[in-house]
C-alpha positions, 0 to 999 in steps of 0.5 A: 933472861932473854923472853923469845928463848920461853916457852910461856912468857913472863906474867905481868904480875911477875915484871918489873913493876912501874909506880903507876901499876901499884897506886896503893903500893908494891904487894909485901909476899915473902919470896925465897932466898936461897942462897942465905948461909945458916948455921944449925945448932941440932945433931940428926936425932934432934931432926926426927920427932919423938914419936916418929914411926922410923924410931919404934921400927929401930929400937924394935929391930934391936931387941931382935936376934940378927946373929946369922946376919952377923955371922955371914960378916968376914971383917972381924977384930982379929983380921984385916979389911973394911968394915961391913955395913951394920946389918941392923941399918940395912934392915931398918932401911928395908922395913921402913921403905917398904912401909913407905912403899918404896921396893927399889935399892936404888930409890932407897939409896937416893933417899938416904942422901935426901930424907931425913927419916933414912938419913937417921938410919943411916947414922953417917954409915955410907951405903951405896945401893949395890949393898943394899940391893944384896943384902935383900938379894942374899938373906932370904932365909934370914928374913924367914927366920925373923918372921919365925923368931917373931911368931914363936915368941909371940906363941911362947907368951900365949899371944899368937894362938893358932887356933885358927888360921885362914890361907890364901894366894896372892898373884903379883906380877913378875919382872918379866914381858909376855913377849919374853916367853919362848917355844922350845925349838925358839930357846935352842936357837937363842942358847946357840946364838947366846954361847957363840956371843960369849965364845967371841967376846972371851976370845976378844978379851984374850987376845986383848990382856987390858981389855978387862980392865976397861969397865966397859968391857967388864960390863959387857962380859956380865951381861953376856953371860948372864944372858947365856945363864938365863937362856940355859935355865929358861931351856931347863925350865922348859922341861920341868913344865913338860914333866910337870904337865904330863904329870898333871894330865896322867892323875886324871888319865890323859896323855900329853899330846905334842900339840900341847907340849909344842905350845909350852914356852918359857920366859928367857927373862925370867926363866921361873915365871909362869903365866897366871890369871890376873885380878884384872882377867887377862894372863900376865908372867906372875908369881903364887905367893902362899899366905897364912894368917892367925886370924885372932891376931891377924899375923902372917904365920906362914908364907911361901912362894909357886909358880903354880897358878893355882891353889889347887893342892897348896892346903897340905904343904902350908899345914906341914910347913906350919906344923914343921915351924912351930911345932903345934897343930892349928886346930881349923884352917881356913880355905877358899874354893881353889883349894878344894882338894880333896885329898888334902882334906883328908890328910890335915883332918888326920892330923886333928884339924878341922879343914873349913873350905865352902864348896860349890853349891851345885855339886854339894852334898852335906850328906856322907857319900858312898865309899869315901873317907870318914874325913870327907864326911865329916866335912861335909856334914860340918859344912852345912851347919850354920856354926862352920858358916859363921867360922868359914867368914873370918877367912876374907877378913883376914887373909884378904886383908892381908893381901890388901895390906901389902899390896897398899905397901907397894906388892904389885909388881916385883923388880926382882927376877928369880924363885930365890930373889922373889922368896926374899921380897916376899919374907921382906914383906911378911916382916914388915906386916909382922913389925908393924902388927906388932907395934899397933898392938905393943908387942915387944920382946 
């Protein structure tokens, strides 16, 4: 190697010694050889320990029910056509990664090739990460349905109780740039310019018959028209936001001005991204991800997605979604200030749940006020006990927790755009939380 083509020049130590340099002898240090030829005696399952994590997350995926992932599958017995991709690989490779803190199909795809723990998975089953990045894309109600079947058999052998359950939101950053957020009169120009893209590139590949042939061309047609595609929900959101503000500002009497409706813009990257307040106090494009955890067990029971970046009004949607789940009411749930709403108060403890929420100490009365419902008294007056202080505790200590737990498994920033793709991520994680709850306390079914 020629010395003036380095950056740093080779080390004295590193030369080619003279008998002078070394008057006791040459250091004896082992260095590698790499192109030494072995053969090794062991199959793939010799390669992975016992006790290795990747094992409890397979055998405890095999004992669950994936027949709507199997019945989704067109390659049968009786028909012709490849061989699909065992479900129960794509699963375990989802679940494992995301232990790892790995959220990227196409990280997973390179650590199938690299890793002995996704190489076991695997099993010599071939997997790209186009199919591994579907799979997560196009079975969120699957994975719902996991976490479902989980909690359910869970309750069935009186180890999930619901007695108690604390609710909280957690922001994450959605896949999309401030910048990307556009005003009204900005996305009808940008859907103009987008549709005349797609009109010209679809007369070009007419007038060319083999042009869709060339990968190129196909490539470039996707992505025009997935931008057309964007652009037009992006103008559809626009006007659910107006609607939903005008809404907003009317349940307290007001009026949306065309100041503030001039001011609304959404993003043309991801058209369902909202800007919300962040943990770090600035505004960045996020998502609402709605938790509810059983806090005698510390599983995630109950999980949705908003774009809403507020928590104000989410108490009643989660309690129905949690009575509509399991058929069983909890008997006290557990909120912050956010969601001090009180008609949502009044609505749970209808339905015989104590609702345990702290107020603002400044605007807080433990005394029953005039003209309100006899279930805001009873809040109130509960809350200034010293029982409902001690009870209202468990709710940081577990939805807090929980939050912490999946943002420590790689719940940052998502790299994923859309409600629908997002909603998958979420109930990924949800069971990933619910798997490995279980194998601590060594649950099975």
């Amino acid at each position: 190697m020629n010395e003036q083509f380095l950056l740093f020049p080779i080390p004295e130590c590193n030369k080619e010694p003279n008998k002078t340099d070394f008057p006791m002898g040459k250091p004896r240090v082992r260095s590698p050889v790499r192109n030494q030829i072995e053969f090794i005696n062991s199959s793939l399952d010799d390669l992975i320990t016992e006790d290795h994590q990747v094992r409890n997350i397979w055998y405890y995926i095999n004992q669950m029910d994936l027949s709507l992932f199997f019945n989704k599958i067109l390659s049968r017995s009786c028909n012709p056509g490849r061989p699909a991709t065992d479900p129960k690989i794509l699963l375990a490779l989802w679940i494992y990664a995301i232990v790892e803190g790995i959220g990227s199909a196409r990280v997973i795809d390179r650590y199938c090739g690299e890793h002995l723990a996704f190489k076991w998975l695997c099993g010599g089953v071939p997997v790209n990460y186009h199919t591994i990045s579907d799979f997560r894309k196009n079975n969120s109600v699957e994975f719902d349905d996991l976490t479902t079947q989980i909690i359910s058999r869970l309750i069935h052998k009186d180890l999930v109780s619901l007695k108690r359950v604390s609710q909280d939101g957690m922001r994450v950053r959605a896949s999309a740039g401030t910048s990307s957020f556009r005003r009204k009169p900005t996305l009808k120009d940008a859907l103009k310019v987008a549709k005349e893209q797609v009109a010209a590139l679809r007369e070009e590949l007419d007038e060319d018959a083999t042009a869709c042939l060339n990968r190129k061309s196909a490539a470039k047609k996707r992505a025009t028209e997935d931008h057309l595609q964007r652009v037009t929900e992006a103008v559809n959101e626009h006007t659910k936001s107006v609607t939903s503000l005008a809404n907003s500002k009317k349940k307290h009497r007001k009026k949306l001005t065309e100041e503030e409706k001039a001011e609304i813009r959404t993003s043309t990257t991801d058209p369902t991204a909202r800007k919300m307040k962040m943990n770090h106090g600035g505004f960045s494009p996020a998502y609402n991800f709605q938790l509810a955890v059983d806090t005698e067990s510390k599983f995630i029971i109950g999980n949705y997605i908003t774009n809403r970046g507020s928590d104000f009004g989410e108490l009643s949607p989660m309690f129905n979604k949690l009575k509509e789940r399991y058929k069983k009411t909890p008997q006290q749930f557990l909120v912050d200030q956010g969601y001090l709403h009180h008609q949502d108060i009044i609505k749970v403890q209808k339905s015989e749940c104590k609702v345990y929420v702290n107020p603002k100490e400044s605007a807080f009365k433990n005394t029953p006020q005039p003209g309100e419902d006899d279930q805001l008294t009873e809040w109130r007056v509960r809350m200034g006990l010293d029982e409902a202080k001690e009870i209202y505790k468990d709710r940081a200590s577990n939805s807090e927790w929980a939050n912490a737990g999946m943002r420590n498994r790689g719940l940052n920033r998502l790299l994923v755009r859309g409600m629908s793709c997002v909603s998958s991520v979420l109930n990924l994680h949800v069971l990933t939380h619910n798997i490995l709850r279980s194998l601590k306390l060594g649950y099975s079914f």
